[in-house]
N, C-alpha and C positions, 0 to 999 in steps of 0.2 A: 206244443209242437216245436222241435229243435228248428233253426232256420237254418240252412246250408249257406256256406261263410260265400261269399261273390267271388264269383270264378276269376282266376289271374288274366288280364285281358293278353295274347299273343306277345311275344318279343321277336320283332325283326331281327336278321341279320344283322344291320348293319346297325343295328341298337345294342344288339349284346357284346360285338366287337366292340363299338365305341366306349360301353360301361367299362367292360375288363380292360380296356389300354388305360381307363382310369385309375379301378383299382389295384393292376398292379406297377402303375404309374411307368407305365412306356408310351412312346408315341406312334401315332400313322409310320413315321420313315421307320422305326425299330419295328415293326412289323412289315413290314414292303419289304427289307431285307432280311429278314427270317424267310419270308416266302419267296424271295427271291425273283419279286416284280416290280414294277416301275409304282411310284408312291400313286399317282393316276388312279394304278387300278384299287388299291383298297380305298383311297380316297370315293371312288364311283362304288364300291362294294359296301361302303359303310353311309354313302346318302341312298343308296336300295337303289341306282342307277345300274348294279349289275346284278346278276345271281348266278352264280358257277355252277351249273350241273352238278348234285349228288352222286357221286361215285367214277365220274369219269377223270379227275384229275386228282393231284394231291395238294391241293387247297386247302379242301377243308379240314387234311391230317395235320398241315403244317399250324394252321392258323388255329388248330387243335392245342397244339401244343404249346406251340409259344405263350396264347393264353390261359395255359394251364386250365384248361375245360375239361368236363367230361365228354366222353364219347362218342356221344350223340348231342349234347348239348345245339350246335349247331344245324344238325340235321332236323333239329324239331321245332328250328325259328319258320316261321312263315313267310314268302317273299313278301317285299313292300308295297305293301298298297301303290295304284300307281306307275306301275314299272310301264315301259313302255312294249304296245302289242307290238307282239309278233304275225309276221304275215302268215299264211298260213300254207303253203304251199310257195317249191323253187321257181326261181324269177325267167324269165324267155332267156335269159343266155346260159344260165347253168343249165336249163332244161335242156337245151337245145345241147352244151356238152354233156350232159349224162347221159342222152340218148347218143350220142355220135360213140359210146364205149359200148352199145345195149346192139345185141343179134338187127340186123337192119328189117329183116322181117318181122320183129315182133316192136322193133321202135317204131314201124309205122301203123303198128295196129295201136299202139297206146297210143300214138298222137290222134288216131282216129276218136279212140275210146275218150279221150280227154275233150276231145271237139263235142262229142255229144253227151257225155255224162258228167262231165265237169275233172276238176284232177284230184281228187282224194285218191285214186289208184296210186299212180305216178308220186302222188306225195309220200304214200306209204312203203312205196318202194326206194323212193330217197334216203327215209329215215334208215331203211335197213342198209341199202348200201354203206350211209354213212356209218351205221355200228360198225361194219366189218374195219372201214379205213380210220376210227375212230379210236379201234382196239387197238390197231397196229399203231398207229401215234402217240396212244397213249404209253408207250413203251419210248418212246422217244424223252418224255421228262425226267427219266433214271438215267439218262445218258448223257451228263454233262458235256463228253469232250465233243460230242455230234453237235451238241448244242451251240459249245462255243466257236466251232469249226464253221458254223451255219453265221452266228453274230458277225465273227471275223472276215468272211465273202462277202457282207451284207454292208458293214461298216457301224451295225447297232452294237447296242450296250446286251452284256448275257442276261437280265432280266427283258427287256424288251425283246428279244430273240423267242424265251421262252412265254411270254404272253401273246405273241404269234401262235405259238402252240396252243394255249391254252384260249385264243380263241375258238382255234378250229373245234378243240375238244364242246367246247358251249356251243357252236352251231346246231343249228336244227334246217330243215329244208327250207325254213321262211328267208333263214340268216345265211347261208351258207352263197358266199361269195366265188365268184367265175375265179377268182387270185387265188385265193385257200383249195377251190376244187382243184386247179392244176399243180400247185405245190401239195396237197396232201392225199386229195385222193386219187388223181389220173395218175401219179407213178406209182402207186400200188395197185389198182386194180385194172386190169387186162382189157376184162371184157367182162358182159355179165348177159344172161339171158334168163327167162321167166316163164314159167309154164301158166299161160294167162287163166287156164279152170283151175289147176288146184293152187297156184301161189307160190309153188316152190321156186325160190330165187337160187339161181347159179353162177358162184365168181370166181371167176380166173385170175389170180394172183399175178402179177408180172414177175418174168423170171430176173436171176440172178442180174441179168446185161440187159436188163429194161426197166429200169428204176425209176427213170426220168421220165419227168412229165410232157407227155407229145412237143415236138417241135423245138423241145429244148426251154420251154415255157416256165420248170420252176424255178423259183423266186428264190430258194437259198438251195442249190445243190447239194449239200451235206443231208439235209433233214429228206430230201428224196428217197437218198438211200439207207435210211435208218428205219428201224422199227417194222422192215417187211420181214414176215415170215418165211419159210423157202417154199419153192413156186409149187403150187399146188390149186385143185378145184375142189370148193366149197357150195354145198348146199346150206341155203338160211331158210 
């Protein structure tokens, strides 16, 4: 009887970045500027202290490329043992702004629903929100001069500008911060309401001359008004 040779044990992330900067003899900074980030973040990317979302940035096209990888190579590392949990549901003050954009009659019925069922609802309905404002930002990383326009307001460096961005894109409803919701998603989304029996979620895009996030509250003006689609209502 043939014996079947022992399976390859997983390659992390931040094990196959680290191997290929070796052999094709570049370092962390020559990839942090390829990708056009602060050395921080590969540095945290290659001990498996971060892991970028699958498809929502272009990360893993760039760090694709620079290390001469295949395709998917990276898409089929496994995250790192370790990493640190995620909460699982948003924290009482984004909760409390994503209901202040949500129909006031059906924010009080979810706050109810969440007092006695728990909030898997309201989490699941986070998540989707977040896709919609998630789509529209992620259009904002093809846009250097918004970029740099947002850096230049701020007083940051244009990698540090855009790993703003690309935290947002990595938020989930456990991670997603009261700062990131008024800079990314309160100026693009209106208002939203929910048909609580079948699910269908409805959002109102903010129009042309409402970009800005309530009260004047975003963090870099420029990225407010980038990446919104033109005003229109969506069913998710």
């Amino acid at each position: 009887m043939i014996s079947s040779p022992p399976s390859t044990p997983p390659v992390t992330v931040g094990a196959l970045v680290r191997r290929r900067l070796q052999e094709i003899n570049r370092s962390a900074e020559d990839l942090a500027e390829a990708v056009e980030v602060p050395l921080s973040y590969i540095d945290e990317v290659i001990a498996g202290f971060r892991h970028p979302a699958p498809g929502r940035s272009d990360i893993y096209e760039r760090m694709t490329s620079f290390l001469r990888l295949g395709r998917n190579d990276l898409l089929k590392c496994v995250p790192t043992e370790g990493a640190p949990a995620r909460a699982s549901g948003p924290g009482p003050q984004v909760r409390r702004l994503l209901l202040a954009l949500c129909d006031p009659g059906t924010a009080e019925e979810l706050e109810q629903r969440r007092a006695e069922r728990g909030g898997a609802e309201l989490m699941g309905l986070c998540r989707r929100l977040l896709d919609v404002a998630q789509g529209a930002v992620r259009r904002v990383l093809d846009d250097r001069i918004q970029l740099r326009l947002a850096a230049a307001e701020c007083g940051r460096t244009y990698p540090a500008m855009r790993l703003q961005v690309l935290d947002f894109l990595d938020a989930t409803p456990g991670t997603l911060t009261t700062s990131a919701l008024n800079e990314f998603l309160a100026p693009r989304i209106s208002r939203w309401d929910v048909e609580l029996e079948t699910g269908v979620l409805r959002v109102v895009l903010r129009t042309a001359d409402r970009r800005r996030a309530p009260a004047g509250r975003a963090l870099f003006p420029s990225l407010a008004t980038a990446g919104v689609r033109p005003p229109a209502e969506e069913d998710a």
